[in-house]
PDB file of N, H, CA, C and O in Angstrom:
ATOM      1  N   UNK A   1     355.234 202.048  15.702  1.00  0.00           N
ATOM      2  CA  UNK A   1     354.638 202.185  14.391  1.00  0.00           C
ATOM      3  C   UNK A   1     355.500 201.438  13.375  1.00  0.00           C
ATOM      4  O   UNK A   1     356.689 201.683  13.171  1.00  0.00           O
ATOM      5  N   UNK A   2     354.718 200.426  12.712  1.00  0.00           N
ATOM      6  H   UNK A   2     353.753 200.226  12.878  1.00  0.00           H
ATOM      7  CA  UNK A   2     355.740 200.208  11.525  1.00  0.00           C
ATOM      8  C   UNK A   2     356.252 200.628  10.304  1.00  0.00           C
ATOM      9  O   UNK A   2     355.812 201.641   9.759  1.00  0.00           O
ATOM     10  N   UNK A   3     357.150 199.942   9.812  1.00  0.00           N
ATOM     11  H   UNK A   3     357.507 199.119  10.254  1.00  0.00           H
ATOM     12  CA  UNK A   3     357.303 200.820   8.621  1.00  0.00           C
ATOM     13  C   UNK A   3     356.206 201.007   7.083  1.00  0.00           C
ATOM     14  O   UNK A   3     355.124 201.372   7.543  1.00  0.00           O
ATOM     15  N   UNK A   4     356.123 200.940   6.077  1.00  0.00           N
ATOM     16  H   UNK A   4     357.002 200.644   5.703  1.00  0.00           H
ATOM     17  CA  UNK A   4     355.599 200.391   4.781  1.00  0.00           C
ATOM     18  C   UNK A   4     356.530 199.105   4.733  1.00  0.00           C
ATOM     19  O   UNK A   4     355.936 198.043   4.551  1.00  0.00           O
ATOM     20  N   UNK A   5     357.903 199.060   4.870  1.00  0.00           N
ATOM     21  H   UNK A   5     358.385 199.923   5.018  1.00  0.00           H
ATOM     22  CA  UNK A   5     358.936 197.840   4.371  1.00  0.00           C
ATOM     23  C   UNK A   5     358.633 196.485   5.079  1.00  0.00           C
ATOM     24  O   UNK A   5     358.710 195.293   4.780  1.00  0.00           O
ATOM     25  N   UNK A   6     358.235 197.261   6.208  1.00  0.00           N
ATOM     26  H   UNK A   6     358.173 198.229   6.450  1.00  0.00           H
ATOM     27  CA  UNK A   6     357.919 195.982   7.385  1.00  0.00           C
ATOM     28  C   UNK A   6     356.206 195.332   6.841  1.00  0.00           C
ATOM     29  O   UNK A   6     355.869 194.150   6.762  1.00  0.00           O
ATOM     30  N   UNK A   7     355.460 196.433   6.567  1.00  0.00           N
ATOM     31  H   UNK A   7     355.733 197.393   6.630  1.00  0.00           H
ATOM     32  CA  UNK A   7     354.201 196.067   6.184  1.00  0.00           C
ATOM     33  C   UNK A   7     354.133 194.785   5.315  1.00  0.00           C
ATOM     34  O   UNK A   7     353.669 193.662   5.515  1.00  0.00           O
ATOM     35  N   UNK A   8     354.968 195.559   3.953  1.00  0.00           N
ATOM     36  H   UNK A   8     355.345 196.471   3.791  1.00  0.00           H
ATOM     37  CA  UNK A   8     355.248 194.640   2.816  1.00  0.00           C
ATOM     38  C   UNK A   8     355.648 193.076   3.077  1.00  0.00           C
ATOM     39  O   UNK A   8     355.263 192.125   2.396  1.00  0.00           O
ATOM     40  N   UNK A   9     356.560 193.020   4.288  1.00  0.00           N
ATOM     41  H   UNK A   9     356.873 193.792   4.842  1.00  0.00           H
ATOM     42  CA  UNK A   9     356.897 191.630   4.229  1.00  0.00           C
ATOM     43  C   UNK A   9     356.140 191.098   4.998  1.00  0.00           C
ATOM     44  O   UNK A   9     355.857 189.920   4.777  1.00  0.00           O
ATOM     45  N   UNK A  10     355.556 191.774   6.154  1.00  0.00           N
ATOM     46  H   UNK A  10     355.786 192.731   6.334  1.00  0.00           H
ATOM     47  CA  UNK A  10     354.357 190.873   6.460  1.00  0.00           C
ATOM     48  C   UNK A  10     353.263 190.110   5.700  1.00  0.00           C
ATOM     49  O   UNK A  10     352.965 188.937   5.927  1.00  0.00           O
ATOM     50  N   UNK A  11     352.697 190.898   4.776  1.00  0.00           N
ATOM     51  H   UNK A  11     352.939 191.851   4.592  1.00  0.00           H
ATOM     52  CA  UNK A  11     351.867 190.353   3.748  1.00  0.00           C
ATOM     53  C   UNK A  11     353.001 189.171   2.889  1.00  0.00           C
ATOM     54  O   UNK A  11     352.508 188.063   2.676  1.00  0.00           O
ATOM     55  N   UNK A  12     354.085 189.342   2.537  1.00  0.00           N
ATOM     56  H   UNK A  12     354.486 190.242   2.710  1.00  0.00           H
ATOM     57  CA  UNK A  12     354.573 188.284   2.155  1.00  0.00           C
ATOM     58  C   UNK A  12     354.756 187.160   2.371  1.00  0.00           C
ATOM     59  O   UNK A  12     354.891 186.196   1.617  1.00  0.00           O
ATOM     60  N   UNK A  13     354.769 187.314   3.965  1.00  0.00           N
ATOM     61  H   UNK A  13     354.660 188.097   4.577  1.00  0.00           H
ATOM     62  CA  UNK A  13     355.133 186.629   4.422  1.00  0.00           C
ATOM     63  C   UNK A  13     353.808 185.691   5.029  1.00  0.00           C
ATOM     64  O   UNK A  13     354.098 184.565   5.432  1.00  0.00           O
ATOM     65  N   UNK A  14     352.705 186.025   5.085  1.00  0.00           N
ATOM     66  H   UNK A  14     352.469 186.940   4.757  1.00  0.00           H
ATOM     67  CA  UNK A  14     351.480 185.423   5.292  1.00  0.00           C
ATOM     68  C   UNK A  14     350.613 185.720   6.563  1.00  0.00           C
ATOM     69  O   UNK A  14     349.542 185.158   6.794  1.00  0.00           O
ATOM     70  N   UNK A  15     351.189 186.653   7.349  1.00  0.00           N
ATOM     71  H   UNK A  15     352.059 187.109   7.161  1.00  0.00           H
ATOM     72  CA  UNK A  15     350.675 187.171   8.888  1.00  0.00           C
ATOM     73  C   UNK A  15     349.973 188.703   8.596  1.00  0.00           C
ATOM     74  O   UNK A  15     350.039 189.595   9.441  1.00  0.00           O
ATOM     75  N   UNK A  16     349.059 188.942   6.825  1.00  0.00           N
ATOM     76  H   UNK A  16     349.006 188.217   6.138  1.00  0.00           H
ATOM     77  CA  UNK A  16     348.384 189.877   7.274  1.00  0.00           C
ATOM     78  C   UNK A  16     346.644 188.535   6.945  1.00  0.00           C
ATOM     79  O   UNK A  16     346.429 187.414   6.484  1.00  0.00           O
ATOM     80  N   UNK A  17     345.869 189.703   7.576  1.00  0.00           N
ATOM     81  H   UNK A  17     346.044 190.613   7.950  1.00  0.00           H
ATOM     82  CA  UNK A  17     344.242 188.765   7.708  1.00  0.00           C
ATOM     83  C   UNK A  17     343.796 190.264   6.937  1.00  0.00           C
ATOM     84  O   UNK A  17     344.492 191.273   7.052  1.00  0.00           O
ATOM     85  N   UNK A  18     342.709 190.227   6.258  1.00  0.00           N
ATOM     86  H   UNK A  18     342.144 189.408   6.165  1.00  0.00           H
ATOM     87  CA  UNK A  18     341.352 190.999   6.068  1.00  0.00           C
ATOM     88  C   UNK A  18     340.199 190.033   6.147  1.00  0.00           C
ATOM     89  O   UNK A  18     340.037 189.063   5.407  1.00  0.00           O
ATOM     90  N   UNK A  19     339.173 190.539   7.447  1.00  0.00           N
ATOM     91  H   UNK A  19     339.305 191.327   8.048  1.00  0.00           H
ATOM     92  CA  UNK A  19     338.248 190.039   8.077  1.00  0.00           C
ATOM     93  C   UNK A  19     338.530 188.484   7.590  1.00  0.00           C
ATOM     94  O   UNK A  19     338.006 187.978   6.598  1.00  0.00           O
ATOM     95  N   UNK A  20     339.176 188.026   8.208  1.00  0.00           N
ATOM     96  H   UNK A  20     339.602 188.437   9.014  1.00  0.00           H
ATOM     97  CA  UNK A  20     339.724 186.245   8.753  1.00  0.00           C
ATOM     98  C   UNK A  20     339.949 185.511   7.295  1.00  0.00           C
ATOM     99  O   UNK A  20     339.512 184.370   7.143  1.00  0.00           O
ATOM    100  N   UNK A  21     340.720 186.265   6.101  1.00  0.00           N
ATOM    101  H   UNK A  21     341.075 187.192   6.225  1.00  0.00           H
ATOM    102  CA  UNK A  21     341.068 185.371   5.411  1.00  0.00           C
ATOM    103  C   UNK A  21     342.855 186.221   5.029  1.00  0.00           C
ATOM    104  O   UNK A  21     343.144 187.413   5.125  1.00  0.00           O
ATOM    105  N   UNK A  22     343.586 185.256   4.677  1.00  0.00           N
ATOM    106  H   UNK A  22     343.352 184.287   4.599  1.00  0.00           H
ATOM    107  CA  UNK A  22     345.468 185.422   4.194  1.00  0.00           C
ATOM    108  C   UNK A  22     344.810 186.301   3.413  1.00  0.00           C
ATOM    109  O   UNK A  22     343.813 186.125   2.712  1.00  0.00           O
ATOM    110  N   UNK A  23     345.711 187.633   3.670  1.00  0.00           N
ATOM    111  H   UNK A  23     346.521 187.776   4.239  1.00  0.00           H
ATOM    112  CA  UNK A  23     346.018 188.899   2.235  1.00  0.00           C
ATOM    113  C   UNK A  23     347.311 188.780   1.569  1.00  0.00           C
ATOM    114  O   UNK A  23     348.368 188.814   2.200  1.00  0.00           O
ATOM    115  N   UNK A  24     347.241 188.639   0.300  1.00  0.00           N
ATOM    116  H   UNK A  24     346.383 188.611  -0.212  1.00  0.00           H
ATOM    117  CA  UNK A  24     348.731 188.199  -0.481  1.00  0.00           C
ATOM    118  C   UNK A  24     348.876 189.536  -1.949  1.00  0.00           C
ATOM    119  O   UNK A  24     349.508 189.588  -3.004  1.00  0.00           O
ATOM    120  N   UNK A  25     347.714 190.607  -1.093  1.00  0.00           N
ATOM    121  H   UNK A  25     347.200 190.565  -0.237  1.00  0.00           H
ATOM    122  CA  UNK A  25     348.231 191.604  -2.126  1.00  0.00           C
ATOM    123  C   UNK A  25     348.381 192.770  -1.402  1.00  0.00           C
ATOM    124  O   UNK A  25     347.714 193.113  -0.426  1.00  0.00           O
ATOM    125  N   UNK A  26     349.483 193.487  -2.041  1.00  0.00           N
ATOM    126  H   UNK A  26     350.024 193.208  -2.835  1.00  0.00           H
ATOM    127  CA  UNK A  26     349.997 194.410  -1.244  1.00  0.00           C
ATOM    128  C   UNK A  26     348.999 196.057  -1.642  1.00  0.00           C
ATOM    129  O   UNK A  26     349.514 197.028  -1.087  1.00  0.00           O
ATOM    130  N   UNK A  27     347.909 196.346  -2.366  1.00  0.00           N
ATOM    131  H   UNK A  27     347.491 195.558  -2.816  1.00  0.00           H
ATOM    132  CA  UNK A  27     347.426 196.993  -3.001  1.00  0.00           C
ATOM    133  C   UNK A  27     345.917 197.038  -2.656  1.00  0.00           C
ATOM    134  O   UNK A  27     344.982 197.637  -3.187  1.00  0.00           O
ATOM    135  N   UNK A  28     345.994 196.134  -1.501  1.00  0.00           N
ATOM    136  H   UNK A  28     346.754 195.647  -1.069  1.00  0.00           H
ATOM    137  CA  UNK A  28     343.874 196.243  -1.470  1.00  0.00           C
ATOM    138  C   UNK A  28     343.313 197.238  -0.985  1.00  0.00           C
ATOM    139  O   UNK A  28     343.841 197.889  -0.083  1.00  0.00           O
ATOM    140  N   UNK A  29     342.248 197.506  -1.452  1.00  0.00           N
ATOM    141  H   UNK A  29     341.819 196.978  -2.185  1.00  0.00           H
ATOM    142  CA  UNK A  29     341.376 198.732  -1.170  1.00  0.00           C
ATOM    143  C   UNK A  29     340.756 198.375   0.332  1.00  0.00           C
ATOM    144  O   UNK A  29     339.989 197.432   0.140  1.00  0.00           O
ATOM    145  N   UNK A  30     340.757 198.586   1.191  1.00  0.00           N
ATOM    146  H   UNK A  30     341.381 199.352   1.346  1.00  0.00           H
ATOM    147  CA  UNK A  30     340.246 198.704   2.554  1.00  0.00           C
ATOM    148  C   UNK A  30     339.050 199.512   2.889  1.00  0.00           C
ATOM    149  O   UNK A  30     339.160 200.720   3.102  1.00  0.00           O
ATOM    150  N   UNK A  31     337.816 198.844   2.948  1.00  0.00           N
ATOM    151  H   UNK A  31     337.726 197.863   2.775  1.00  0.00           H
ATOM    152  CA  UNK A  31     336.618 199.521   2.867  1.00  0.00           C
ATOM    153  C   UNK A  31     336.095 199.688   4.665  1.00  0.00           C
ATOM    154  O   UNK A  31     336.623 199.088   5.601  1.00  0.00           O
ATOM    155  N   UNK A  32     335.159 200.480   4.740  1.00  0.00           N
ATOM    156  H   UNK A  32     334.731 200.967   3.979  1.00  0.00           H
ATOM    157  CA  UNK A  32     334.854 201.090   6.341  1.00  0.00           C
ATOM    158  C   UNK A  32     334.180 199.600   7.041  1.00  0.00           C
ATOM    159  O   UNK A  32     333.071 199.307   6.594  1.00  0.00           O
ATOM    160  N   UNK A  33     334.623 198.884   7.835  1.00  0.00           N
ATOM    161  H   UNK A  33     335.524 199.121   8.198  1.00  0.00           H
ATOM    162  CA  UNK A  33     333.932 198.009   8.577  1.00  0.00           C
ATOM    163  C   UNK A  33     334.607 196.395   8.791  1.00  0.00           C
ATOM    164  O   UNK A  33     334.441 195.491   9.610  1.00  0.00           O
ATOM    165  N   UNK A  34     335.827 196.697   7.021  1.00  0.00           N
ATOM    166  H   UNK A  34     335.962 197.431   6.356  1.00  0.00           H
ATOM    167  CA  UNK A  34     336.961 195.463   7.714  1.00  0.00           C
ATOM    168  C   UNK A  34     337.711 195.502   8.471  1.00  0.00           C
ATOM    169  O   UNK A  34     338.214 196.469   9.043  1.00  0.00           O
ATOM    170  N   UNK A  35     337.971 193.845   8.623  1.00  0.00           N
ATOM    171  H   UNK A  35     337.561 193.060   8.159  1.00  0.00           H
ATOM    172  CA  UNK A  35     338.551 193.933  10.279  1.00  0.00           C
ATOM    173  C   UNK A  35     340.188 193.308   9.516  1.00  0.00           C
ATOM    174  O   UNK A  35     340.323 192.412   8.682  1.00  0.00           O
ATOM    175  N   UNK A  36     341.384 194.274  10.255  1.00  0.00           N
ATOM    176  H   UNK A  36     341.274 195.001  10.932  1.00  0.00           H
ATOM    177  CA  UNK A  36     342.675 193.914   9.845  1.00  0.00           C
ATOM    178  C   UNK A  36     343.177 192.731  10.701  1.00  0.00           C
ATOM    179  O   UNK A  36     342.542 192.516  11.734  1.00  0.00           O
ATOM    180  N   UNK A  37     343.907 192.178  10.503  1.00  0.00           N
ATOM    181  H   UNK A  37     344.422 192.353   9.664  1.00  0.00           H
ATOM    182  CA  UNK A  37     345.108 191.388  11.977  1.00  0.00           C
ATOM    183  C   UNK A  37     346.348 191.103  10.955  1.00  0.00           C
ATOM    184  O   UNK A  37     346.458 190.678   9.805  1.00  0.00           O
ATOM    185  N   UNK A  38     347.473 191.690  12.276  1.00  0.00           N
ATOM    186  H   UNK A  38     347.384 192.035  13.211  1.00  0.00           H
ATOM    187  CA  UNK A  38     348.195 191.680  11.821  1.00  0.00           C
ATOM    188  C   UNK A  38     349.427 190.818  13.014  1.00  0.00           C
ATOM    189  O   UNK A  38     350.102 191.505  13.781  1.00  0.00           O
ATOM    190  N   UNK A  39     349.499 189.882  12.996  1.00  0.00           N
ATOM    191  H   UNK A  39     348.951 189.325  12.373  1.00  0.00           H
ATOM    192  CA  UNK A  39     350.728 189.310  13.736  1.00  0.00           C
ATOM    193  C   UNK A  39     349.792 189.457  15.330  1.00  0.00           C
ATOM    194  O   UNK A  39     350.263 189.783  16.420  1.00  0.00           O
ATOM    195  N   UNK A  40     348.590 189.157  15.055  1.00  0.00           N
ATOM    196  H   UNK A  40     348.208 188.893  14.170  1.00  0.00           H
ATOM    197  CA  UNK A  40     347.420 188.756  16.055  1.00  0.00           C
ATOM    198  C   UNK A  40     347.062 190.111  16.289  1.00  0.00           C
ATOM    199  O   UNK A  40     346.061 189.974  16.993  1.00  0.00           O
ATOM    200  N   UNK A  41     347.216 191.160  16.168  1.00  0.00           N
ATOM    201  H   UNK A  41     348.029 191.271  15.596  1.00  0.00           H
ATOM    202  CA  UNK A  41     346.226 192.433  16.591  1.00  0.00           C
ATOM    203  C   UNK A  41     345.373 193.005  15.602  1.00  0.00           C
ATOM    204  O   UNK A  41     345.664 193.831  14.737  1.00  0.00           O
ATOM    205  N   UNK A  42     344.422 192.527  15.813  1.00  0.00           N
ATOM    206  H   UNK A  42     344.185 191.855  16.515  1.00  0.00           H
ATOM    207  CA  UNK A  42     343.250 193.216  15.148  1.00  0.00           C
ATOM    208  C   UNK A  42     342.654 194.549  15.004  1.00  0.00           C
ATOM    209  O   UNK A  42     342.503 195.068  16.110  1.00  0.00           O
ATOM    210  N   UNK A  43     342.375 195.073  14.311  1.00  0.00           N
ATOM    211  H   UNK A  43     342.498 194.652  13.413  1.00  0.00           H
ATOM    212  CA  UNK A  43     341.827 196.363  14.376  1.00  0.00           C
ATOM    213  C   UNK A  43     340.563 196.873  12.732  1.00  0.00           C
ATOM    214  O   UNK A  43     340.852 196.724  11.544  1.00  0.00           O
ATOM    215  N   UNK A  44     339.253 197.450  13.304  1.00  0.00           N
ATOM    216  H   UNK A  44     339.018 197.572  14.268  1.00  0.00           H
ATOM    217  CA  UNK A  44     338.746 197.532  12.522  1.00  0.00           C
ATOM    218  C   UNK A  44     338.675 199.170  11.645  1.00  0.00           C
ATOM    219  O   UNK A  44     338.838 200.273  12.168  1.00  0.00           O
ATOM    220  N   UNK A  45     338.381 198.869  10.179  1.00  0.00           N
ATOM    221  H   UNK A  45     338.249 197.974   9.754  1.00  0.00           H
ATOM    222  CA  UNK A  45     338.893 200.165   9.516  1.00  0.00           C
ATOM    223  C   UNK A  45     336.740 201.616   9.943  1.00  0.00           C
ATOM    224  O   UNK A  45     335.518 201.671   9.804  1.00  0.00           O
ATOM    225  N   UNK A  46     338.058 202.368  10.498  1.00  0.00           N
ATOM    226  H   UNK A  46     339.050 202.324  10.611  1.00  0.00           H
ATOM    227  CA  UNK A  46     336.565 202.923  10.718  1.00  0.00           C
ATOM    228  C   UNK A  46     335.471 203.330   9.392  1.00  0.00           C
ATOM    229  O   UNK A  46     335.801 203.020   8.247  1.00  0.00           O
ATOM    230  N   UNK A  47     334.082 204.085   9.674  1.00  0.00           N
ATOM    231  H   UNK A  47     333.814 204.337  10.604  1.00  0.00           H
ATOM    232  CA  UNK A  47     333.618 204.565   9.113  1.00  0.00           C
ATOM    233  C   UNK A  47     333.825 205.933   8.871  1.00  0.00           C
ATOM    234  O   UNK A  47     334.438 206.600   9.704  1.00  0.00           O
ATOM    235  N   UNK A  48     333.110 206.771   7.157  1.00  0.00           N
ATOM    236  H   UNK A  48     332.612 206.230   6.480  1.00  0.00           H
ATOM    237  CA  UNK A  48     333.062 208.080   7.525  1.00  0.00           C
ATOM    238  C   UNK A  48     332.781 208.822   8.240  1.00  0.00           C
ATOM    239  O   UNK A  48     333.013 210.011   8.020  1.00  0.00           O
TER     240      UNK A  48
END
């Protein structure tokens, strides 16, 4: 599991995706059906 610290620099660093585009904010709202990748593992945010 990572940390938040580790999170943070990933996005800084340019290896987070929301559904296949660079995330460069550390604050986005994550709605039911996007797809994350993070340092190539993908995972989608479920529904209610």
């Amino acid at each position: 599991m990572a940390t938040g610290g580790e999170a943070k620099l990933w996005v800084q660093q340019g290896e987070v995706k929301v559904n296949g585009e660079v995330e460069e904010r550390r604050g986005r709202q994550l709605r039911p059906g996007d797809l994350v990748e993070i340092r190539g593992q993908a995972v989608a945010v479920p529904g209610p």
